[in-house]
Each structure stands twice: as structure tokens, then as C-alpha cells.
LONUNU-779000 format. One line per 5 residues: number of its first residue (from 1); for each residue z, x, y of C-alpha. Coordinates in steps of 0.001 Angstrom, whole numbers, always signed. Example, Ala and Ser with C-alpha at 12.3 -4.5 7.8 and 13.67 -1.06 7.14 Angstrom:
<nodes>
1> +7800,+12300,-4500 ~ +7140,+13670,-1060
</nodes>
This chain:
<nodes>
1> +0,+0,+0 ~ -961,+2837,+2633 ~ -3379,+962,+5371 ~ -766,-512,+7887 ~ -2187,-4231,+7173
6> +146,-7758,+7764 ~ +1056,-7754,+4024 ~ +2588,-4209,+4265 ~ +4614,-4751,+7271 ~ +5832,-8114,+5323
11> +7120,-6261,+2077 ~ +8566,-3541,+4822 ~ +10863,-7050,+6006 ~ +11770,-7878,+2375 ~ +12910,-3855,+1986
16> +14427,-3290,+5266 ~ +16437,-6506,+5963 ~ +16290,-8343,+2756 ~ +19067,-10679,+3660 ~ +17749,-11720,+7260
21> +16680,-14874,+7832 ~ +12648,-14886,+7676 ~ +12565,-18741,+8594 ~ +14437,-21849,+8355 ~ +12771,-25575,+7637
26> +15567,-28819,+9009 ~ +17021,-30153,+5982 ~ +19745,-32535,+5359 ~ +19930,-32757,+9459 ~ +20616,-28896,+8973
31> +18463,-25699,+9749 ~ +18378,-23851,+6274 ~ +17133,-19865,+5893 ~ +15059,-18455,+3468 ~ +16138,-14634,+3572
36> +12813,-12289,+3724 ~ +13407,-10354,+643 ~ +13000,-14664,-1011 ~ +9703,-14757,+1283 ~ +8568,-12227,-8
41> +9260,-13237,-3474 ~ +7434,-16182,-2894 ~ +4478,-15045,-1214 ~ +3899,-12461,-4469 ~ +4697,-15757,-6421
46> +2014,-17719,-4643 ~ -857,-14495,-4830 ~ -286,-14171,-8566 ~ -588,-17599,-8781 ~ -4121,-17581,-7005
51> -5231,-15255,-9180 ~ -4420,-16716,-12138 ~ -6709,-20175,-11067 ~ -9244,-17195,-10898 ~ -9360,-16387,-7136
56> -11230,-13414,-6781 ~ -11224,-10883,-4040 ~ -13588,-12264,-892 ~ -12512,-15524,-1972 ~ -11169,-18056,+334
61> -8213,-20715,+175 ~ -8431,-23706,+2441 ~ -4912,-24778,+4498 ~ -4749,-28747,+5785 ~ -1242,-29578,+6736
66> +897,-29325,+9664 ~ +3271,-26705,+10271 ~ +5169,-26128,+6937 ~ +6470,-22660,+4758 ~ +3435,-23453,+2283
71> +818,-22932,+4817 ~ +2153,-19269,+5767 ~ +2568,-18557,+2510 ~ -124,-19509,+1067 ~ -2469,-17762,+3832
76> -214,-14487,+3181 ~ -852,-14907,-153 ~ -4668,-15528,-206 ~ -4901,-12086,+1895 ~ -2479,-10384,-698
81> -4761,-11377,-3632 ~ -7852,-9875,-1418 ~ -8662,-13291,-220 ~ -8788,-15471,+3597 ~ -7181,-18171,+4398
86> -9051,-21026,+5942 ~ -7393,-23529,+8320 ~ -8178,-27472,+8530 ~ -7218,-29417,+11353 ~ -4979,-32144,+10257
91> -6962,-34339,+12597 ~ -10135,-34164,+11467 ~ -12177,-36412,+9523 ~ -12848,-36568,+5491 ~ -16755,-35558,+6897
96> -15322,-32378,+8876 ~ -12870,-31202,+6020 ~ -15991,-31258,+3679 ~ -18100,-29517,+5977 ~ -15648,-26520,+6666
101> -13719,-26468,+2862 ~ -17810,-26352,+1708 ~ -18692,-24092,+3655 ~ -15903,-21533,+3618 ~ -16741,-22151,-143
106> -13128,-22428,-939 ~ -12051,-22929,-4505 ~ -8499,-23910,-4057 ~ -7006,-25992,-1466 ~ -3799,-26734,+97
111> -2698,-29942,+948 ~ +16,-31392,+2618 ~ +487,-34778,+1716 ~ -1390,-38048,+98 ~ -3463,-38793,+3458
116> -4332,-35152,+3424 ~ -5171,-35248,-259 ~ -7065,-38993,+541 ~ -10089,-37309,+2583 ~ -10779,-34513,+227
121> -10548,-37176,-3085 ~ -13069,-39406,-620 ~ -15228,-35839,-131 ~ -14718,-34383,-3760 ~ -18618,-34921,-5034
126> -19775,-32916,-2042 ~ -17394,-30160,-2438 ~ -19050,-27858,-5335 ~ -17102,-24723,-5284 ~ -13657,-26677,-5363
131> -11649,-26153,-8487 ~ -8207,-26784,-7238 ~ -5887,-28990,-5023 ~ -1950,-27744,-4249 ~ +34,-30014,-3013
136> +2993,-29006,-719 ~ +6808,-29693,-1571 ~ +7424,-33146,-2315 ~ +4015,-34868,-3121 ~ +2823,-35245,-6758
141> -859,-36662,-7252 ~ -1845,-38130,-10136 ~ -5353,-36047,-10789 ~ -6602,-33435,-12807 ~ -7920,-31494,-9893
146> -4548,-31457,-8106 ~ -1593,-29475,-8804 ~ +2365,-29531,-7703 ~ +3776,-26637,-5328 ~ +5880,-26306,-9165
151> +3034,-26109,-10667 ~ +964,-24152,-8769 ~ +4154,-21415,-8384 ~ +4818,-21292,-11904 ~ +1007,-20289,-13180
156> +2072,-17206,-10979 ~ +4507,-16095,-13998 ~ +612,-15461,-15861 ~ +243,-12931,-14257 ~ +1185,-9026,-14091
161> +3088,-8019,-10589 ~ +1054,-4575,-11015 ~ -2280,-7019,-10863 ~ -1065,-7892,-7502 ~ -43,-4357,-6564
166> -3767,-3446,-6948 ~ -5177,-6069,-5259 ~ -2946,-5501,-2368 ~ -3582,-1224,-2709 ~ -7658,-2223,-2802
171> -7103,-4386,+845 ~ -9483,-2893,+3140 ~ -8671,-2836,+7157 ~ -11962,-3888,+8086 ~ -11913,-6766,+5029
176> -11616,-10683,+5799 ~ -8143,-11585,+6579 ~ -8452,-14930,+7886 ~ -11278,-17660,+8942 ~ -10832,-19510,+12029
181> -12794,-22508,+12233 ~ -14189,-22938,+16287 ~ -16670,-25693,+17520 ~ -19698,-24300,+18933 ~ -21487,-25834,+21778
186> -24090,-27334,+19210 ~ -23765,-28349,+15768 ~ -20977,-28105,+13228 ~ -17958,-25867,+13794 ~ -18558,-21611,+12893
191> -15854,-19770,+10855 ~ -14538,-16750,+12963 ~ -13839,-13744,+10476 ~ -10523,-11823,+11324 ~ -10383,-8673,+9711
196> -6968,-7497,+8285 ~ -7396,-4723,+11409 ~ -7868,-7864,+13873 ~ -4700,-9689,+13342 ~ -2377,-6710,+12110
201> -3851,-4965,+15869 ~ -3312,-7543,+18120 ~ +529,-8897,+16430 ~ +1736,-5674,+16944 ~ -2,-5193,+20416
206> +1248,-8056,+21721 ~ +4747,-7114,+20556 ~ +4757,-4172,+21831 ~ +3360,-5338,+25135 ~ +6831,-7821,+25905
211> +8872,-5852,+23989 ~ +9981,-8192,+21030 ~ +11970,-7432,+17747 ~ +13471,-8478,+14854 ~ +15634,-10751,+16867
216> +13459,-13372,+18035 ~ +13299,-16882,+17486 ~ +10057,-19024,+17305 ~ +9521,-22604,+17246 ~ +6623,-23017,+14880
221> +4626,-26681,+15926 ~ +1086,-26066,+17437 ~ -1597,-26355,+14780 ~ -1974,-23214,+12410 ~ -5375,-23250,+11960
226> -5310,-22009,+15436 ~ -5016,-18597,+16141 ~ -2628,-18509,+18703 ~ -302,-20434,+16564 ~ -918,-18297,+13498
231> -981,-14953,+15296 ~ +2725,-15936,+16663 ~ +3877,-17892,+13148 ~ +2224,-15541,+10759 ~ +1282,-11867,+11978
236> +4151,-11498,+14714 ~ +6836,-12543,+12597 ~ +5704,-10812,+9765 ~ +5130,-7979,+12165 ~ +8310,-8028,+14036
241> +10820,-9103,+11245 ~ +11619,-12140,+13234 ~ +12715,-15788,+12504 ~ +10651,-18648,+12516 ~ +11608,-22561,+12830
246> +9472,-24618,+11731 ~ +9228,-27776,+13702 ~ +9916,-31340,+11732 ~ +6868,-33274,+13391 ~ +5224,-33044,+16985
251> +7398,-36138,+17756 ~ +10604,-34160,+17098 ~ +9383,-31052,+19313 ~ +12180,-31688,+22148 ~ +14967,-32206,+19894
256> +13865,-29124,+17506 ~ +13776,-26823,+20916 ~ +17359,-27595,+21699 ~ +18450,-26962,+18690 ~ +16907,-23799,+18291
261> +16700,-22382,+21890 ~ +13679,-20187,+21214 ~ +13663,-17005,+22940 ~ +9573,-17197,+22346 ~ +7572,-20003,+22951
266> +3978,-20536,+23004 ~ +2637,-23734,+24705 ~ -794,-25028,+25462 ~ -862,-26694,+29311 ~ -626,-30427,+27948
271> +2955,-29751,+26492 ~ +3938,-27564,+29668 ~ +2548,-30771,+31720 ~ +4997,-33081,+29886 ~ +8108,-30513,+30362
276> +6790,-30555,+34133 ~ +6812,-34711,+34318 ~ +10048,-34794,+32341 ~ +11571,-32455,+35181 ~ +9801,-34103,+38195
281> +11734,-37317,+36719 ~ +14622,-36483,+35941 ~ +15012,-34339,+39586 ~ +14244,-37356,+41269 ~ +16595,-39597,+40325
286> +19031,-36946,+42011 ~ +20430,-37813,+45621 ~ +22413,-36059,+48508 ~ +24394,-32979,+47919 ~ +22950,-32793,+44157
291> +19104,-33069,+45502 ~ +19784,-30527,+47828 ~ +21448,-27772,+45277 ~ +18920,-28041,+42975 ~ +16098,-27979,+45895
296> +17695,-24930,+47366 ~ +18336,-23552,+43615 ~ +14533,-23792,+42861 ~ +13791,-22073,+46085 ~ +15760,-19481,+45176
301> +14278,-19082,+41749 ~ +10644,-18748,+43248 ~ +11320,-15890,+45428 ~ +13191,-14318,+42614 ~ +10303,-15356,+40331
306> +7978,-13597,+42976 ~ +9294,-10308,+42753 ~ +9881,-10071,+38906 ~ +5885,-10624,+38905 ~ +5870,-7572,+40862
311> +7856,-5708,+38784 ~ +11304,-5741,+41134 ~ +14763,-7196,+41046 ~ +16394,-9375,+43596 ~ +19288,-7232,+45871
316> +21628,-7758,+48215 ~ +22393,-11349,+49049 ~ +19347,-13104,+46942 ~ +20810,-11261,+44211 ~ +24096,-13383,+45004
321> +22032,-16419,+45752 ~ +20459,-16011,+42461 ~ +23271,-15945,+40573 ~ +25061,-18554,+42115 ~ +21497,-20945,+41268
326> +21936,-20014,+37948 ~ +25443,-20907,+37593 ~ +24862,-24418,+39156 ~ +21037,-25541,+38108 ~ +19266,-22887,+36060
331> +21773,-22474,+33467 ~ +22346,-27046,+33224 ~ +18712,-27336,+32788 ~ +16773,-24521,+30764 ~ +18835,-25243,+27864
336> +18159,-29072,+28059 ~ +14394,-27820,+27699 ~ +14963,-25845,+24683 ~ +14495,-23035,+26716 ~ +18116,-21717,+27560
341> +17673,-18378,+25421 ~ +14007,-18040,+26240 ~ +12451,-14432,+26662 ~ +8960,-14875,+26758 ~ +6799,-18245,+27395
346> +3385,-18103,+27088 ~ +490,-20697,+28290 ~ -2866,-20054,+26386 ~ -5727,-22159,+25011 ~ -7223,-23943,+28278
351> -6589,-23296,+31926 ~ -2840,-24334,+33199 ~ -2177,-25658,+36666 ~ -811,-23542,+39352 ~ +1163,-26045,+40773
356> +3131,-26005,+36994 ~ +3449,-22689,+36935 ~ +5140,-22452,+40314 ~ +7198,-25229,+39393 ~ +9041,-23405,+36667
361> +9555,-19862,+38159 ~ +11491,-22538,+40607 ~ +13851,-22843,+37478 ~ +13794,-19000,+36670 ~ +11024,-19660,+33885
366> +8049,-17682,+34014 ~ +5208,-18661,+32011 ~ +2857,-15693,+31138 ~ -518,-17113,+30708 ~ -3344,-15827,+28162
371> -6813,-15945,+28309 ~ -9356,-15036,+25157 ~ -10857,-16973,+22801 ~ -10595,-17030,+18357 ~ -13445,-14457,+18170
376> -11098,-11948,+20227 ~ -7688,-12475,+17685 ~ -6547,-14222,+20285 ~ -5801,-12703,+23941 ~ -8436,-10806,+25814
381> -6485,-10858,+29265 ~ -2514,-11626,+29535 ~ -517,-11524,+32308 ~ +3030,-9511,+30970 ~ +6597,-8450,+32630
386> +6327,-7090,+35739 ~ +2534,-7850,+36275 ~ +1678,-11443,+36604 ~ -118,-13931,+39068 ~ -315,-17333,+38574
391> -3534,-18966,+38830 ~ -5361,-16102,+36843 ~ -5063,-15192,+33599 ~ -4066,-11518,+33736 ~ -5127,-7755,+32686
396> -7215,-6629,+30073 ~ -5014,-6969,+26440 ~ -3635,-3314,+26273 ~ -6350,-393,+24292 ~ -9061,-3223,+25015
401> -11788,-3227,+27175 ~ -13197,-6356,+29181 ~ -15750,-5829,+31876 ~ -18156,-9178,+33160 ~ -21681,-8719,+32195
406> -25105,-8883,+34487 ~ -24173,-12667,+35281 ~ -20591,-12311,+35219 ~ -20293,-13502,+31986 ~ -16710,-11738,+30324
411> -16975,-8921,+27829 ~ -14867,-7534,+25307 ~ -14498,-5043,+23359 ~ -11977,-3906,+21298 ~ -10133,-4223,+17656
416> -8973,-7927,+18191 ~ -12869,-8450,+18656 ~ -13907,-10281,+15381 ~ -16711,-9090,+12866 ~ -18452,-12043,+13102
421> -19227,-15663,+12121 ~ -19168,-16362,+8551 ~ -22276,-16921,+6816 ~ -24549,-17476,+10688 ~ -26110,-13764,+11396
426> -27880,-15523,+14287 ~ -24942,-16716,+16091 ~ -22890,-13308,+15442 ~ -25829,-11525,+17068 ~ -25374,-13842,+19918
431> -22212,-13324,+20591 ~ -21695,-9680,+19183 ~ -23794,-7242,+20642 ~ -23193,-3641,+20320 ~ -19424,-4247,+19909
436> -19015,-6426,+22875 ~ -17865,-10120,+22486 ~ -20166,-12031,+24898 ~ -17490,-14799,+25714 ~ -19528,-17235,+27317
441> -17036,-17654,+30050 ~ -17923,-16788,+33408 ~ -15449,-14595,+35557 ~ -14176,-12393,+38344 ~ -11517,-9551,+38741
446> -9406,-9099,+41932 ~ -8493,-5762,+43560 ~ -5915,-5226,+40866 ~ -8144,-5965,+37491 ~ -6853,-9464,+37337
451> -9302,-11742,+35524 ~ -10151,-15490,+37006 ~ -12320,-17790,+35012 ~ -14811,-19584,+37162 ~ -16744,-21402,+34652
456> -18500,-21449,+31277 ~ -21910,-20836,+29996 ~ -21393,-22883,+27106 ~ -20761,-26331,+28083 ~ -17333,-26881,+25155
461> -14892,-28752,+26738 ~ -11422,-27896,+26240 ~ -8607,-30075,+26444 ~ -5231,-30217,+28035 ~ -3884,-29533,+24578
466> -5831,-26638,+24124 ~ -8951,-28240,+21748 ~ -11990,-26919,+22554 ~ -14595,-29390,+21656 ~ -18091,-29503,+21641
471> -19748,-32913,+23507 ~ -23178,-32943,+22447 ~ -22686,-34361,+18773 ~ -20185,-37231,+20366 ~ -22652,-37558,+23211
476> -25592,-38205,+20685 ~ -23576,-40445,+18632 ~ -23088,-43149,+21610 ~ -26937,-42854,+22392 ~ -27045,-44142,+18983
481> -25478,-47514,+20217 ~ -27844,-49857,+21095 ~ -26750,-50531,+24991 ~ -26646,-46962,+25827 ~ -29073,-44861,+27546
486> -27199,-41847,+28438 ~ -23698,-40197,+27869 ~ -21619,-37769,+28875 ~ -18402,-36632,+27647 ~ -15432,-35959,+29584
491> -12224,-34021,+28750 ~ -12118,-30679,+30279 ~ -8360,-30194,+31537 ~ -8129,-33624,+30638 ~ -4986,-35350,+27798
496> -8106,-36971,+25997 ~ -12107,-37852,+25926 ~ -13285,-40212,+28250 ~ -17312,-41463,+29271 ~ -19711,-41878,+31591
501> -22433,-44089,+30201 ~ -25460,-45830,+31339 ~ -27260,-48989,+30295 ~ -30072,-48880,+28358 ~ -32483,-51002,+30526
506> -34827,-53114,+27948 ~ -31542,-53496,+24918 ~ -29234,-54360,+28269 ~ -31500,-57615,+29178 ~ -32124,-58683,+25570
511> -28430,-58821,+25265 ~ -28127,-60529,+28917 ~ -30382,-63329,+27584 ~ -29049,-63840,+24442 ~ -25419,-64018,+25826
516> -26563,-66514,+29032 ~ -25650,-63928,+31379 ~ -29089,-62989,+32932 ~ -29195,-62494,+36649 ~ -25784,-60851,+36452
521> -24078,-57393,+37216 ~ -24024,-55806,+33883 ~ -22645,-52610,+34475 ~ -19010,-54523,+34905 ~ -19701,-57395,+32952
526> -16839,-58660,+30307 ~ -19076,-58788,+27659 ~ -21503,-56138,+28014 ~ -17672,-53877,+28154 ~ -16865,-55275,+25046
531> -20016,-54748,+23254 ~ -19853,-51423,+23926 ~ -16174,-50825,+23088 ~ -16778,-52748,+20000 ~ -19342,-50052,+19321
536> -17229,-47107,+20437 ~ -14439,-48052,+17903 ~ -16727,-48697,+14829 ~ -19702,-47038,+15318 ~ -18666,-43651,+16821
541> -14940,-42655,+16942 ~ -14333,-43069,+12896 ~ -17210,-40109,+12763 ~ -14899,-37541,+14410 ~ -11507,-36423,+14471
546> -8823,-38119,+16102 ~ -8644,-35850,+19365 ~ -12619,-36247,+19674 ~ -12479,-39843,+19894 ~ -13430,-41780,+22986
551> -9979,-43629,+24773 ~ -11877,-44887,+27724 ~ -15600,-45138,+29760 ~ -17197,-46390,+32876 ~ -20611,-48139,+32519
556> -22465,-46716,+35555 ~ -24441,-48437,+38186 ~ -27600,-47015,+37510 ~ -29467,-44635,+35374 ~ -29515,-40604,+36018
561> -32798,-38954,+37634 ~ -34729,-35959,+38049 ~ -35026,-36934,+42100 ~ -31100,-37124,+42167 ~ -30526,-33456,+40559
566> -28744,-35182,+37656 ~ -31278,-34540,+35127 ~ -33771,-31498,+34749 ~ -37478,-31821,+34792 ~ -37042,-32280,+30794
571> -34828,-34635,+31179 ~ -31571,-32637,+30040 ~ -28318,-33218,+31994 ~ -26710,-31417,+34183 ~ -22772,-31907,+34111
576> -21781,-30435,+36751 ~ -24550,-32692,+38999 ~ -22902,-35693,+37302 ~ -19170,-35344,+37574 ~ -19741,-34593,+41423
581> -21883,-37416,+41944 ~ -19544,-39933,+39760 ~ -16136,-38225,+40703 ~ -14696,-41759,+41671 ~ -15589,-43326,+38432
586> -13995,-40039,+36763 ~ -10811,-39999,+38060 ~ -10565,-43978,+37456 ~ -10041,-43598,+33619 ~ -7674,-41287,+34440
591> -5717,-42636,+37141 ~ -1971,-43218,+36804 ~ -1594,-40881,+34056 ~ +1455,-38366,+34439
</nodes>
């Protein structure tokens, strides 16, 4: 075991502090540890067991379930046995699980439940190189092609421990660790190929860069077929020898945070909006003396925020101030967050507000926000301790490079850059060329080689919570209902997918006259509305995944044009034109929303 990969520095855990807690899972209404020398036990459990269903090296194992011991393991133990791991969404659909488990080629999944199990058994003819289902702790299916966490654990005891030693000794640095599955602006989503030199790079980069050890605690709740998730979950804690918690259900994230006051959290800008609106509330209902402490308090924690961005420490008097804020506000309220203990919070995954980031340094949290993408492990700029400004996303990731390219398009290079998309040469020659990632992302540095992000080649929209989603398949599915002429897909920044549609002139009047309604307004007509929402939730949100589904549209007054700039002279359109021109009708589906 002499290349410095992930699965080395987890054995070097199970040697160095067998007895320390490697995670805990709620139980009984009580947090319960699993030492590392037992996760380590289990993860060599798990690989023989792989290779006794006949996982070869190369091989990979699909993951759908939400946050759970099973899924780390099982990805630890897919690279252990010379294998990748490849994440599902839980969202998505039985047609996007087939698509991805297909073609990752996977012939053993993991599965966390029955509703999990229910879209691969609905997917099962179309899914060729699948030869086995596990089921996570505490579901049993009935099948021949599924198997029990028991079960699947015990065909480990068929197979030699030295097997295992040689397949770990054979790991290559520059072999797949893990496939991360990322929608493209067209088409179905392409599987990112980490290399075991990608993720075991950039964990202990990133480490190093804040300064974390073996006595951190991590919340474990964002999706972990997302990298940022797994990089912190998987290949930091494995790296650093820390704990991780593993959250009981997105539902239960508040009450899990104040239990475990994390001293690292990672959050995507949706959940840092809802700590924001839960402040903002809770602040207002204060009056008189108690507004004005924690007004004064927050003052205080910006300018003290300020020059810790700087790299300095408050003197003198706002030293005194300082402390005195903390004693009355900063210390009451951080640890209602879940964030009393907190060391380093992190925003990644889609652009965060200023205004929120402002708003906590006010209550002596600083959120260091990440920019970089799944085909860069991760972070390609990060803002870090003692060098941070809000509103851009930060310096290049230490011993990487990132310049802006011809159009100012960002570059990277580096070893967190990825070696390429699985099984799509064209679309890694794309993006890969001569070692530089071509992000797609357009850019600028400041004077002190902070990076902004001005806007995107690729037109993926990427959520509030972090999704990044490509329109043009949802787009093309509600040109597919019979009133619409055009749509376009909104979302970016935004807590879901709204749309902009227009009526299709010649279907519009056929249904005017058979409804009696000729002569009328259509675009705000009851029933023409209902048609089309009838449409929307039958016809085109059961074909996607839950966070691609359409919650709202506007039915325009009129059709797009060439004259108007909305549509080029080959009639494709242009976004940007649009959501100027029909900002009003925008910002109405999302009006009153906190």
C-alpha cells in the first residue's frame, strides 16, 4: 500500500486511532460511534464482498440513497477492490437512474430503500450489465437480484483478506476513483472520472489550506453523489481522521446541527438563505434595548469580520467591544444555528448573495465561498483565513493554476483537474485541452488574483440549492404540449424551475373555439392556464427528476422575434434577450418568496 491514495490514509485512521470515533448515525434518539479501526473493518468487509459477486478491477458500483454509512462505505470499498463508485441522485427519475447505472455499466448497485429499489425493478430489462442489488440496513426485498446489507457483508467472509491486499497494492494514482454524474448543457448527464490522485490531492489540499485535523466534526446531509459533499464526507474525513454525523433526513437538518455543533459545515446558498430568513425573523420580533444590542452587536461583528478577511485582529477598544458582542448576542445565537463550535463554513455550488454573506460576519460567522466545478475535484478558487472578499469567489486552489482564456472563459489546471468524461472522447476534448479544464464560465480577476464570475458559456442553470441543470431537454419537452410555441426555463439563483411560455397561435384558437372562448385574451385565460398546467403535471414533470420539475409559468403576451433581438436569425433563443425583456413576468412567479 505505498501510493498515498484515500484508502491508505483510511487504514492509517484504523492503525493510528483505532478507538476514535470515525462517525456516528442518531439511534434510539442517541448519536452512536463506530470507532475507525470497526470502519475499517467494514469497508475491507464490504471490498471482499464485491469481489466475491465478481467485481473486477475498472468496474463500477452504483450508490442511490441519501446520506447513510453504506454509501461511504460502499464507495471506499468499490475503490479498495480497484473499482469507482457511481452516485445517483435520490431525486431522479426510474428513466435517469437507468440511463446513468447503464451507462456507468455498473454490475452491483446500492440501494437505500423500497422506493429506491422501485425505479430500478421498473428499469431492470434495460439495465444489461446489472447483476446485483444491496439493500441498505433495514430493508429486505423479496427478489433474486437483490441482496440484504447481511447478506451482501457476509459473502465478504469468501474471500481471502490477502485478495484484497493486492487489489488495494495494484491501485494506481492516476486510476478511476470515483464517477460524478454532471448535466451537460445538451443531452443526458456525462460521468466525470476522478482519479485516486484527484480526490486524495484536493482532501488533503483543502485541509491543509484551513488547517483542519483529526478533531473536526461534520454534519453529513447534502447529496453524496455530489462532489462537494463526498470530498468533505468521504476523502477529508478519511484524510483528516475526523468525525462525521450523518444527518437523519433533510427535514431534521436544524435539529441535527444543534446537536452536533459542527465545527465544519458546507452549505449550498439555498440552505444559507433559509438560516438568513430564520435570523431576519427571529431579530425582528426584538424591540427597544434588545433591538438595539443585537444591532450594535452585529455592527461590531462586521468590522471585526472585515479585518479577519484581511488577515488582522481587532485591538484596543473593538477588541473590548467584540468581546462584550459575543458575550451578549454572538455566543445566544450561533449555537441556536448549529453553528456555536463552528471553524470553517463554506458556500459552494452556485453563486451566494452578498447581502447573506455580510449578514453573518454581522454574527461573527464568516462564510468562505468556493468556486469550481465536478471536473476540477471540486474547488478551483476559494476564498480561506485571512484572505477573503465577499462577492467573489476567491484565489486560485493552492499548487493550481487558473488563468481566463482568449474570451475570458476560466482555466484550470492542476491535479484536482479530472481525466475526463467517461466513455465521450468528444466532450473530454472539449473541455480538456492540453491539461487545461475549459470551465465554460466566464470571469475576471481583481488587483489581488481574486476571481469574479460574470457569466457562462454554457447556458446550465444552477439552482439556489446548488443543482446545476440543463434547460434544453425540459424546454423541448413543453414544446411537445400542444398549446406551446416556445419555452424557456428559469431557475438560475432561483429555490426551483419556473417558465416563460408562449402560445402556439393555430393549436391556441382551435382550443378557443372548441371551449366558446374565441375573441378572448388567451394568454390569461382560466382555461387556456389550466390546459397547460394539466399538461405540465402529466405530460412533462413525471419525465424528470423532482428538482427539474416545473412549480410555476407565465403565458406571455405575444410570441418572440428576430426584429425584437429575442430570437437569432435561425430562430434560436437568446436568454439573456428574454429575461430582460420579460423581467416583470419573472420576478412574478417568484414574488413573496423568502
Amino acid at each position: 500500500m505505498s501510493a498515498d491514495t484515500i484508502i491508505k490514509r483510511l487504514h492509517e485512521n484504523g492503525r493510528i486511532r483505532p478507538n476514535a470515533p470515525a462517525y456516528f448515525e442518531k439511534q434510539g434518539g442517541a448519536w452512536v460511534p463506530t470507532s475507525w479501526q470497526e470502519y475499517v473493518k467494514q469497508v475491507r468487509q464490504a471490498a471482499r464482498a464485491l469481489i466475491a459477486l465478481g467485481l473486477e478491477p475498472g468496474d463500477t458500483v452504483s450508490i442511490l440513497g441519501f446520506n447513510r454509512p453504506e454509501w461511504a462505505i460502499t464507495l471506499l470499498a468499490a475503490m479498495s477492490a480497484g473499482g469507482a463508485g457511481a452516485g445517483v441522485y435520490t431525486t431522479n427519475s426510474p428513466g435517469e437512474v437507468q440511463y446513468i447505472v447503464d451507462h456507468a455499466e455498473s454490475p452491483v448497485i446500492l440501494l437505500e430503500n423500497e422506493s429506491q429499489w422501485a425505479k430500478v425493478d421498473a428499469v431492470r430489462d434495460q439495465l444489461p450489465h446489472l447483476r446485483h442489488a444491496i439493500m441498505m440496513r433495514g430493508t429486505v426485498i423479496d427478489d433474486p437480484l437483490a441482496l440484504s446489507w447481511e447478506e451482501f457483508m457476509s459473502k465478504g467472509n469468501e474471500v481471502d483478506e490477502a485478495e484484497l491486499d493486492a487489489r488495494i497494492a495494484a491501485i494506481e494514482l492516476d486510476q478511476l476513483a470515483s464517477l460524478i454524474y454532471t448535466s451537460g448543457t445538451t443531452g443526458p448527464p456525462k460521468g466525470v472520472m476522478l482519479s485516486h490522485d484527484n480526490v486524495a490531492f484536493t482532501s488533503k489540499t483543502a485541509l491543509e489550506m484551513f488547517s483542519l485535523n483529526a478533531n473536526e466534526r461534520l454534519l453529513s446531509y447534502l447529496p453524496l453523489s455530489h462532489i462537494a459533499e463526498q470530498m468533505f464526507t468521504v476523502h477529508a474525513g478519511a484524510t483528516a481522521g475526523f468525525a462525521i454525523y450523518y444527518a437523519e433526513s433533510i427535514d431534521k437538518l436544524p435539529e441535527n446541527l444543534r446537536e452536533v455543533q459542527p465545527t465544519v459545515f458546507f452549505g449550498v446558498p439555498r440552505i444559507w438563505e433559509r438560516f438568513y430568513s430564520g435570523v431576519t425573523e427571529q431579530l425582528s420580533k426584538s424591540t427597544g434595548v434588545k433591538a438595539k444590542i443585537a444591532d450594535w452587536a452585529m455592527g461590531v461583528g462586521r468590522q471585526v469580520s472585515d479585518l479577519k478577511n484581511k488577515g488582522e485582529e481587532p485591538g484596543g477598544m473593538l477588541s473590548i467591544k467584540y468581546n462584550l458582542a459575543n458575550k451578549l448576542v454572538f455566543s445566544k445565537v450561533k449555537p441556536l444555528l448549529g453553528l456555536g463550535d463552528i471553524k470553517l463554513a463554506v458556500s459552494g455550488a452556485a453563486p451566494v448573495n452578498k447581502e447573506i454573506l455580510e449578514f453573518f460576519a454581522g454574527l461573527d460567522i464568516i462564510i468562505y465561498e468556493v468556486y469550481g466545478q465536478s471536473e476540477g475535484c471540486g474547488p478551483t478558487t476559494f476564498n480561506r483565513f485571512g484572505a477573503t472578499k465577499f462577492g467573489k469567489t476567491g484565489q486560485a486552489f493552492p499548487n493550481t493554476q487558473v488563468k481566463l482564456g482568449p474570451d475570458t472563459e476560466v482555466l484550470a489546471n492542476g491535479r484536482n483537474v479530472f481525466l475526463g468524461y467517461f466513455k465521450d472522447q468528444a466532450a473530454t476534448d472539449e473541455t480538456l485541452i492540453d491539461g487545461w479544464l475549459h470551465s465554460g464560465d466566464l470571469g475576471q480577476f481583481d488587483e489581488d488574483g481574486f476571481l469574479s464570475i460574470i457569466g457562462r458559456k454554457k447556458e446550465i442553470i444552477i439552482t439556489s440549492g446548488g443543482k446545476n441543470i440543463a434547460p434544453k431537454n425540459i424546454e423541448a419537452a413543453l414544446k411537445n404540449l400542444e398549446l406551446v410555441a416556445e419555452a424557456v426555463v428559469i431557475g438560475d439563483r432561483r429555490k426551483f424551475l419556473s417558465a416563460l411560455i408562449t402560445l402556439e397561435e393555430e393549436a391556441a384558437e382551435r382550443f378557443a373555439e372548441a371551449k366558446g372562448i374565441e375573441g378572448q385574451s388567451l394568454h390569461d385565460n382560466p382555461l387556456v392556464i389550466a390546459e397547460i398546467q394539466r399538461g405540465i403535471d402529466e405530460e412533462v414533470n413525471p419525465q424528470f427528476a423532482r428538482v427539474e420539475n416545473i412549480r410555476k409559468f407565465a403565458i406571455l403576451p405575444r410570441n418572440f422575434t428576430v426584429e425584437d433581438g429575442e430570437l437569432t436569425p435561425t430562430l434560436k433563443i437568446k436568454r439573456r434577450v428574454i429575461n430582460d425583456h420579460f423581467s416583470n413576468q419573472i420576478e412574478g412567479m417568484y414574488e413573496g418568496l423568502s
